[in-house]
N, C-alpha and C positions, 0 to 999 in steps of 0.2 A: 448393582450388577456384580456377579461374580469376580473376584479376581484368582490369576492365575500368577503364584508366585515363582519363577523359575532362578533360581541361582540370583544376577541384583537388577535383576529386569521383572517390570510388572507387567502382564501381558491381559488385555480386555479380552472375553471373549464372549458371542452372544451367537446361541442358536438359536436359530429364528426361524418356527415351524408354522406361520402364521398365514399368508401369504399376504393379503393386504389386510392386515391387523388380526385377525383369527385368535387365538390362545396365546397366550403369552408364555415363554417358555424357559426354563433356563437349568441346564444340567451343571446339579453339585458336584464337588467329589464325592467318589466313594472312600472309604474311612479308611483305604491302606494305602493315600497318595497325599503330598505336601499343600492341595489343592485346598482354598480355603474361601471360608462366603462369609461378607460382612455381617457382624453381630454374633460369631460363635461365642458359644461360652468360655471355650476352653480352647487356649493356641498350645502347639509342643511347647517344650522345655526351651528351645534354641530361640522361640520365636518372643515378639515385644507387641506390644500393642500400637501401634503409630500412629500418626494424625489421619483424621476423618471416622477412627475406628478401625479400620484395616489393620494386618499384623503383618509385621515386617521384620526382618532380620539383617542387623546392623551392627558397626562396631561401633566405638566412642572414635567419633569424628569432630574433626573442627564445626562447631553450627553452620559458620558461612556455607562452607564446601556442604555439610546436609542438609542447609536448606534448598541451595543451589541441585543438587542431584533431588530433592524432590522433586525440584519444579519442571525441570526437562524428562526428567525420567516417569514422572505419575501423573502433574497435572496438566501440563500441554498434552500430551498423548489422551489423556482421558477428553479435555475440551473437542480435542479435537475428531475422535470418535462421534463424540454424541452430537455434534455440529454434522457429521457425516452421516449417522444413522437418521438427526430429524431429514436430513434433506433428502433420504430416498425413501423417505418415509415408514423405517424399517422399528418399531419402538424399543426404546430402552430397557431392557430386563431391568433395572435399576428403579424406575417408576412403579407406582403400585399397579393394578391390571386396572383398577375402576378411574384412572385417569386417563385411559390409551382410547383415546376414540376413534374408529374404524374412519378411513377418507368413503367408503362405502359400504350399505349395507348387507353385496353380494359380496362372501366367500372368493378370492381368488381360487379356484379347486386347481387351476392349468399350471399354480406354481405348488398352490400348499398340498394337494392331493400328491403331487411326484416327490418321489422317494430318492434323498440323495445317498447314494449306492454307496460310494466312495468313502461318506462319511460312516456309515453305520455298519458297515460291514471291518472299518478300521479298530473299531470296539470290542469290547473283551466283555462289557458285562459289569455288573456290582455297582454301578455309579445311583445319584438319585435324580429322579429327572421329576421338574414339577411343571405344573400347568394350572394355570389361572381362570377361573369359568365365572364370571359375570352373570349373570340368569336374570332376563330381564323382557318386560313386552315391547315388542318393536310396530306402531303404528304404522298402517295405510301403505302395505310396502305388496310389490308382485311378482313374487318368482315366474308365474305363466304369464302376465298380463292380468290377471282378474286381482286386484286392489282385496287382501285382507289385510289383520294382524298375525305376526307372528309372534310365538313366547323363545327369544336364540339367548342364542351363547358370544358373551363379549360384542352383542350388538348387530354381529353378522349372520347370516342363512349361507348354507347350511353348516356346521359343525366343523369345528378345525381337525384335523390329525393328530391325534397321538401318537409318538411312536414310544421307544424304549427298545431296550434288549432286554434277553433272557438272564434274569441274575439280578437285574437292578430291581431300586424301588422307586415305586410309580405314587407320585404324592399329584392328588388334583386337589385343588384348594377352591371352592366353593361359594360366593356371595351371590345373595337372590336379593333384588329389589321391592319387585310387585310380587312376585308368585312363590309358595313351596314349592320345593323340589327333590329327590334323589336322582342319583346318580350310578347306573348302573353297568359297568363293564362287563357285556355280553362275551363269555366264553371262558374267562379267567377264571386259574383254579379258586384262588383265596386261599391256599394250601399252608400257609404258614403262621398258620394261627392267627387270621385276621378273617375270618366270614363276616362277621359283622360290618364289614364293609362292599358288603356283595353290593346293597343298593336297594332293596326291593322291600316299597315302603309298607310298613304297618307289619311285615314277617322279619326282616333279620335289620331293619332300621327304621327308627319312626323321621318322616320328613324336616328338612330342612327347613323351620319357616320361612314366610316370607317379610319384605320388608329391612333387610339387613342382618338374616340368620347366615351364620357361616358355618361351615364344616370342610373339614382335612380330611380326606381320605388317603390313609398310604397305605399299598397294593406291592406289600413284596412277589416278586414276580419267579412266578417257580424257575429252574436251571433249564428246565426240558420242555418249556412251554415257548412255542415258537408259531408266526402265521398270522393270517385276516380275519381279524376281531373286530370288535365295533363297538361301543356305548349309546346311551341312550337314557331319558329317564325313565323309571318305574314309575313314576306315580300319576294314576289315573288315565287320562288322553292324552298326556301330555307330548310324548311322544310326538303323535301327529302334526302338534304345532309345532314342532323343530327341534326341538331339545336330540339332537343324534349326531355322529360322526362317525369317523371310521378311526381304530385303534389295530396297530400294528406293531406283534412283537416279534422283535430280528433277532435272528441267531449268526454265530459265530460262523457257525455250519453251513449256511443256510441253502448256499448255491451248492455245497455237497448232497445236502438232504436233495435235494431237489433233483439233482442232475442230469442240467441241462443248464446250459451258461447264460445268461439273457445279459444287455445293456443297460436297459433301463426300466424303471416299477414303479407304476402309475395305480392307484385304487379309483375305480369308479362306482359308486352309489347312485341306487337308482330307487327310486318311490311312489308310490301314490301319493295321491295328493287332495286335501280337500279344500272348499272355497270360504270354510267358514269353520270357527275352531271347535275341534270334533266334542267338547264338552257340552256343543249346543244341540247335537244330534242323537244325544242320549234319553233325552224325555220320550222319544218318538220308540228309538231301539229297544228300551226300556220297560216300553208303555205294556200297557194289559193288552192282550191278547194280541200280540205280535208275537207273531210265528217264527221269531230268529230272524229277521230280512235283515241282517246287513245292512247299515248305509254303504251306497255302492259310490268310489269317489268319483271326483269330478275330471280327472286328471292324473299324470304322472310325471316326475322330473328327474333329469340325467343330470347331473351334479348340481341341484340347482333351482334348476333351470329349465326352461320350457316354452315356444309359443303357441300358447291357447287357441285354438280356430273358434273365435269371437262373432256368434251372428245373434246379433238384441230380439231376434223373432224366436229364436226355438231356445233360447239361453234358458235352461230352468235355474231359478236363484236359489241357494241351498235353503231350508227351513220355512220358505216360505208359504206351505200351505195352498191349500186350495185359490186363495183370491192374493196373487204376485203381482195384482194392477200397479199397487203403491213402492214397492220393492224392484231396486233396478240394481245391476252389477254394474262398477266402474273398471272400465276396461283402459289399459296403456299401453298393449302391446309389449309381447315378448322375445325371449331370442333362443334357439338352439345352443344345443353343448356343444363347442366344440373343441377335440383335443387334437393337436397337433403333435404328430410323431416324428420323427425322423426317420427317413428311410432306410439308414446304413445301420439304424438301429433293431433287436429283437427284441419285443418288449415282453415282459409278464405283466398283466392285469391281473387286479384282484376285484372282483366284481362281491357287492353286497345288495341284498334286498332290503334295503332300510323301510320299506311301507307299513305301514300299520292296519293290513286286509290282504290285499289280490299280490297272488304269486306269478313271475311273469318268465317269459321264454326271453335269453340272453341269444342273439349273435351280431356279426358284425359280418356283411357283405363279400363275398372272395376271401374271408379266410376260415381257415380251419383254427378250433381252437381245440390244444390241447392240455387240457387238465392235468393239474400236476400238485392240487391242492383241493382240498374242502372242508371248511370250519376247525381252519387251523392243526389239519391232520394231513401230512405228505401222501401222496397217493400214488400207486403204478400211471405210468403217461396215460391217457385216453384222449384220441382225437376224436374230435367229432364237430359238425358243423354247426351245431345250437344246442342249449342246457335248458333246462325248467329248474328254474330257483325259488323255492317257497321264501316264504315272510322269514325272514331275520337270518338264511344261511349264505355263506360265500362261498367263492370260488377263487384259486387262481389259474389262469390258464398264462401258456406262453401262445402267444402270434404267431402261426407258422407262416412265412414270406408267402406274399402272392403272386400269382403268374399274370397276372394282367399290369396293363401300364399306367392305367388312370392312378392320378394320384388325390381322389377324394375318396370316399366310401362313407355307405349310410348305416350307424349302429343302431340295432332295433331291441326296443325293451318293450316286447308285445307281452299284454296282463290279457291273461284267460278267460273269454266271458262267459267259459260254463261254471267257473268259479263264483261267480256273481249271482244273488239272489236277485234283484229288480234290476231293471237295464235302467241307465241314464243317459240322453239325449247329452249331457255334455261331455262324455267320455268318450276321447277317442284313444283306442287300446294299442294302438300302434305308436308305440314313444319312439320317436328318434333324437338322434344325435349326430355329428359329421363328424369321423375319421379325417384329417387331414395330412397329408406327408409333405406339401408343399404350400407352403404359408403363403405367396404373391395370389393364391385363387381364393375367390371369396364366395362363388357360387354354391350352387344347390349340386349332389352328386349323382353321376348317371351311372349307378351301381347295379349289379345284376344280384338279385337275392336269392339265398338259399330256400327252394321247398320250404312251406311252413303251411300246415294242416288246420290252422285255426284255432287248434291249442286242445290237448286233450279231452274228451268230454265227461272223464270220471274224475277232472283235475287232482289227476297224480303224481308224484313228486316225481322226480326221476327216478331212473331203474337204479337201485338203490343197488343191485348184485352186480352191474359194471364198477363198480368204484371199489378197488382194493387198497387196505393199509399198506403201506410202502414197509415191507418184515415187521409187518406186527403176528402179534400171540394173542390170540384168545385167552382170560385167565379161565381158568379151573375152578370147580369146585374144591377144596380142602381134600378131599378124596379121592382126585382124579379123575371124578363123572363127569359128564358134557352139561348136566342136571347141574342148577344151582343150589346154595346152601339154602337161599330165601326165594322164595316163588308167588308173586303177587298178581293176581290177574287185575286188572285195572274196566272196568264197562263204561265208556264216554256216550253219555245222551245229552238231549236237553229237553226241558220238561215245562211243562205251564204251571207252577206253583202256587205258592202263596200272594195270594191278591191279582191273579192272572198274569201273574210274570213267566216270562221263558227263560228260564237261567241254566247255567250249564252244568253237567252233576259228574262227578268219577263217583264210585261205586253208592250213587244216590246223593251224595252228598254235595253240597253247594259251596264254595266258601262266600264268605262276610267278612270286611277288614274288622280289624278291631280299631278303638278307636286310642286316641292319645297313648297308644302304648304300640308293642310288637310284638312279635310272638314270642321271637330270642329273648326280649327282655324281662318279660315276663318267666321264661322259662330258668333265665339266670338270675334276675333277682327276688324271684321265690320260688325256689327250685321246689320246695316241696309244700309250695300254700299257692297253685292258681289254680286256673278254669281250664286251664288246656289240658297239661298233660306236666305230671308230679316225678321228680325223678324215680320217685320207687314203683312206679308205673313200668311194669314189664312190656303190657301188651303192642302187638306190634302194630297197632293199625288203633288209632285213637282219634270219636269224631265229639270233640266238644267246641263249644260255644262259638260253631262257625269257622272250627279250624280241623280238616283233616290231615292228621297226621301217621305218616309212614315211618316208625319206631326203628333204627337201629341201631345194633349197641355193640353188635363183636366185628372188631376192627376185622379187616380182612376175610370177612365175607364176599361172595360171589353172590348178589341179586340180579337177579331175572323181573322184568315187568314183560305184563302181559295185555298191550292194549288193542282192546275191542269196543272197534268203532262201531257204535248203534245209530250214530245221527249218518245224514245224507250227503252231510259238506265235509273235505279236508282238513283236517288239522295239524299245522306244524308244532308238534310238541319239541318245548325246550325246559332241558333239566340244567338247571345253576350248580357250578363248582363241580362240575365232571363234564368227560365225554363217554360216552357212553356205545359199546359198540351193535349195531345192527344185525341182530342174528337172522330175522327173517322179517319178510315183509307180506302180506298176500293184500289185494283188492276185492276180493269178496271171503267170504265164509269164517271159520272156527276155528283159533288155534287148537289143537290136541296133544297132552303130553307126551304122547308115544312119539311125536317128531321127532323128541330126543334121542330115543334109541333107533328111528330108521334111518334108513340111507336113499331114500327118495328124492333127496334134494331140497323141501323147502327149510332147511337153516345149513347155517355155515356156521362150521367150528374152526374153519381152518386162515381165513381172511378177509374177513368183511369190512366195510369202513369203518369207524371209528369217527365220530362226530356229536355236536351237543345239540341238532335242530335234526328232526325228522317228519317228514309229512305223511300222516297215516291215511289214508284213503276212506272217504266216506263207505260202510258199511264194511270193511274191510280190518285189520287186524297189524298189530307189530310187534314181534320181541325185540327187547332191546336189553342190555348185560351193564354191569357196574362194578365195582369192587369199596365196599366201607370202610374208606381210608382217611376219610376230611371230615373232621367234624364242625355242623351248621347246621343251620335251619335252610334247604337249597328250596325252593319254587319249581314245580315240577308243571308248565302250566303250557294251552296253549300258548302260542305267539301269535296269534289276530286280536288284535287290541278289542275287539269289541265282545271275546270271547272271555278274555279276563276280567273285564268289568262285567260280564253276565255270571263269573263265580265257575270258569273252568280251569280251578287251582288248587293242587294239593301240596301240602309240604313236606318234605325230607328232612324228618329230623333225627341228625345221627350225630352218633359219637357223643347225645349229652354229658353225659359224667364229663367227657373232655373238655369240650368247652363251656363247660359252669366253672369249669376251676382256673381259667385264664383270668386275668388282670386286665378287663379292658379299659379303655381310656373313659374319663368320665364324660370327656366330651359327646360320647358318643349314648349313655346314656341320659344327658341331659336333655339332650333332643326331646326325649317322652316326659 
């Protein structure tokens, strides 16, 4: 455990971002404070080494009296801590994370999901904060009631909390048991010369094995990067079986950026869900002459959590074919979310779609929610009584007080069935959750619901022209045009290919991981001997051996992508290591370069959101703006997991010359 040296007092201190065991967590100093952690290499000049290994600052004292002021001042105080943290069962930062075993396998969300206001907004920044991830398969366990495996994190469903602030660095520290793994913090810049810690396996990291591989990820966290972020893993399905949380970076500012005062800040994570681990439902998804059907899930969960409406007669059991006589679900019964708010309190939520498929409609009963956030981009206020959240973006909204007296209310996470290719008899779309203000009721809530249409039937994201950057600036061309310096039209299909596959294509092209290697690394340790793409390769658009590639090379360009949707279904595309702003969106027809110079209205130069997830609309079109300032190999891919493993991924690789000539750790290529 950390110590905190203060003048001749030793002070413990442990943040505990866990709720009942979750991540294990413990913030160092940062390197302009006297704050020190067992085992540094290097103590100041004033300071000594002292017993246990700790560094202490002492004069020549009589032994008696030093050993005597040890004992009351370091080790009673220390005994007597970890006597009081085992007994509220709170773990030691001082133990390793692989010996802290969870008293359950559910996530506390009602402690670990809320946000202690008080403390983090007391923070200035620059400190290191680390967290512990265990990766591991957890047997026979049932978030709804229906009995699977899950693959989690430190033993528990769903994913603990990251937090940090803006300025520090974000060290996760990584052990896998049974499974490979990466790790990828969705939305973060990587802006300080560390992309190769994006996460996204076989392009800018090759995976973490399994069986006791370890890896350090440290994520300096840019000054001006603030908001509701997430993680999750990259590699393969994994995702779906649990590997997700919610990540949140605080600013100093943040109730200024915002402006609007709230009490208290609660993340809620909402999902699909399926009943059986999504790696087994890819031979079918897969298969020859399957037209794209989506597995459609069985389920959805609000932090969690869920109970399944369980009947043995019409239960379909996932993968089981034609003849399910021998094949039966074991069911245990499950439980609703419930968050408990306090009355005298105004909360902001920050709502994420952590699913791995169907985008769903967010509200909550009698209240208005008013937005004031989306994918970590401050936004002008918007009320409004419900949101459509595609796969992998957030929200924060603030509660506006309601006029009625009930003190329960029902929160509804309804998934869109025209988004769904095959119906399923065990999905039911209507996910709830209880709002509670008054903890002595334990009932079901007799709430009046807002209007809800069923859910749009072109499943479209939201109206993407309500949502303003709170003074943002469009960048420019170098020249001052509305026109960018790079202009790429992007054509999204999907096609029956080779061997009657359907796979997913941008400008014809599929991707294919590579294998024992990645593409970064390839590209940096033979910058001018591989298959992909050689540094003295100009061109900007590069499709070799299953890797396409979007070339850029002069920092501070203005890029324009131009995506046209040809397939029938939505896509939430997400580009890694940028946000990217929303010039225009349309649901049916052809972008035309002359938008640029009219004034008809469909783009915006003057203030559109800014965000790193957008959902393009089946047969419909998006521009979207960037600036070449971070150099990486970024994934510019959908976000429906079954999309990425059908090969709807191209990569961004920019800035090479820059980063072939960083120093990266070897750890990180040893991986491959």
């Amino acid at each position: 455990m950390p110590l905190k040296l203060e003048g001749e007092e030793f002070k413990l201190r442990a943040v505990d971002n866990t709720g009942d065991g979750g991540a294990i967590c413990k913030d160092a100093p940062s390197s302009d404070t006297e704050d020190l952690v067992e085992g540094s290499e290097e103590a100041p000049r004033d300071l000594e080494k002292g017993p246990s290994g700790f560094f202490a600052r002492h004069k020549n004292r009589p032994v008696l009296l030093f050993l005597l002021q040890m004992l009351f001042c370091v080790i009673i105080p220390v005994l007597v801590i970890a006597l009081c943290l085992n007994l509220i069962g709170v773990p030691s930062h001082a133990r390793d994370s692989k010996d802290v075993i969870p008293k359950t396998w559910r996530l506390d969300t009602q402690q670990n999901y809320t946000i202690d206001q008080d403390y983090w907004h007391a923070q200035t920044g620059g400190a290191e904060r680390h967290y512990y991830f265990n990766i591991s398969t957890l047997a026979e366990v049932a978030p709804d009631g229906i009995v699977r495996n899950l693959t989690v994190i430190n033993g528990q469903y769903p994913g603990p909390l990251i937090q940090a602030n803006a300025g520090d660095t974000l060290f996760i520290h990584v052990e896998t048991h049974d499974v490979p793994t990466t790790i990828h913090c969705h939305g973060l810049f990587f802006n300080k010369n560390n992309s190769y810690n994006d996460g996204a396996a076989y392009i800018n990291q090759c995976p973490i094995s399994a069986d006791g591989g370890t890896y350090d990820y440290k994520i300096l966290l840019d000054d001006t990067q603030s908001g509701t972020y997430w993680y999750h893993s990259h590699y393969g399905t994994q995702q779906a079986d649990g590997i997700f949380g919610p990540l949140v970076i605080h600013s100093a500012h943040e109730r200024e950026l915002i402006g609007d005062q709230y009490d208290a800040d609660v993340v809620i994570m909402a999902n699909d869900y399926y009943h059986d681990m999504a790696n087994s439902y890819l031979p079918q998804y897969m298969g020859s002459d399957n037209e794209n059907n989506e597995p459609t899930p069985d389920g959805g969960l609000i932090q969690g959590t869920n109970n399944f409406t369980y009947d043995s007669a019409t239960y379909v059991v996932p993968n089981s074919g034609n003849d399910d006589s021998n094949i039966t679900a074991t069911y245990v019964g499950g439980n609703l979310a419930v968050l408990n708010f306090d009355p005298k309190k105004k909360y902001r939520i920050r709502v994420i779609n952590a699913g791995f498929f169907a985008p769903f409609n967010f509200a909550i009963d009698s209240h208005k929610l008013r937005v004031v956030e989306a994918d970590g981009t401050v936004t002008e206020p918007l009320s409004l009584e419900s949101i459509d959240i595609s796969v992998a973006q957030r929200y924060s909204f603030i509660l506006e007080p309601t006029e009625t007296e009930l003190t329960q209310y029902w929160m509804h996470v309804r998934f869109n069935t025209f988004c769904l290719a095959e119906d399923n008899p065990n999905f039911n779309t209507d996910l709830r959750a209880i709002v509670r203000y008054d903890q002595k009721f334990n009932s079901t809530p007799d709430s009046d619901s807002w209007d809800y249409n069923g859910g749009d039937v072109r499943c479209r994201d939201f109206n993407q022209t309500l949502l303003k950057t709170l003074d943002g600036t469009v960048p420019r061309a170098q020249n001052g045009s509305t026109r960018p310096d790079v202009y790429l039209e992007l054509d999204v299909s999907f096609m029956i290919g080779a061997y009657q596959l359907d796979r997913g294509y941008f400008n014809d092209m599929t991707y294919k991981s590579l294998t024992n290697s990645s593409t970064m690394n390839q590209l940096v340790s033979y910058p001018n001997n591989n298959t992909i793409k050689t540094l003295g390769n100009t061109q900007i658009e590069t499709k070799n051996d299953g890797q396409y590639l979007i070339n850029l090379d002069k920092r501070g360009a203005v890029v324009d992508l131009v995506i046209n949707n040809y397939d029938d279904g939505a896509h939430p595309f997400h580009l890694h290591g940028h946000k990217f702003w929303v010039l225009s969106t349309a649901d049916r027809g052809y972008f035309r370069k002359s938008f640029y110079d009219s004034d008809n209205g469909e783009m915006d130069f003057t203030n559109p959101i800014s965000r790193d997830v957008l959902g393009v609309s089946g047969y419909g079109y998006a521009v979207i703006r960037f600036v070449v300032d971070n150099p990486g190999i970024w994934p510019f891919h959908c976000h429906i997991g079954w999309h990425m493993e059908s090969g709807l991924l191209l990569q961004v690789n920019e800035l090479q010359s820059e980063y072939s000539a960083w120093d990266i750790p070897s750890t990180w290529s040893d991986l491959c």
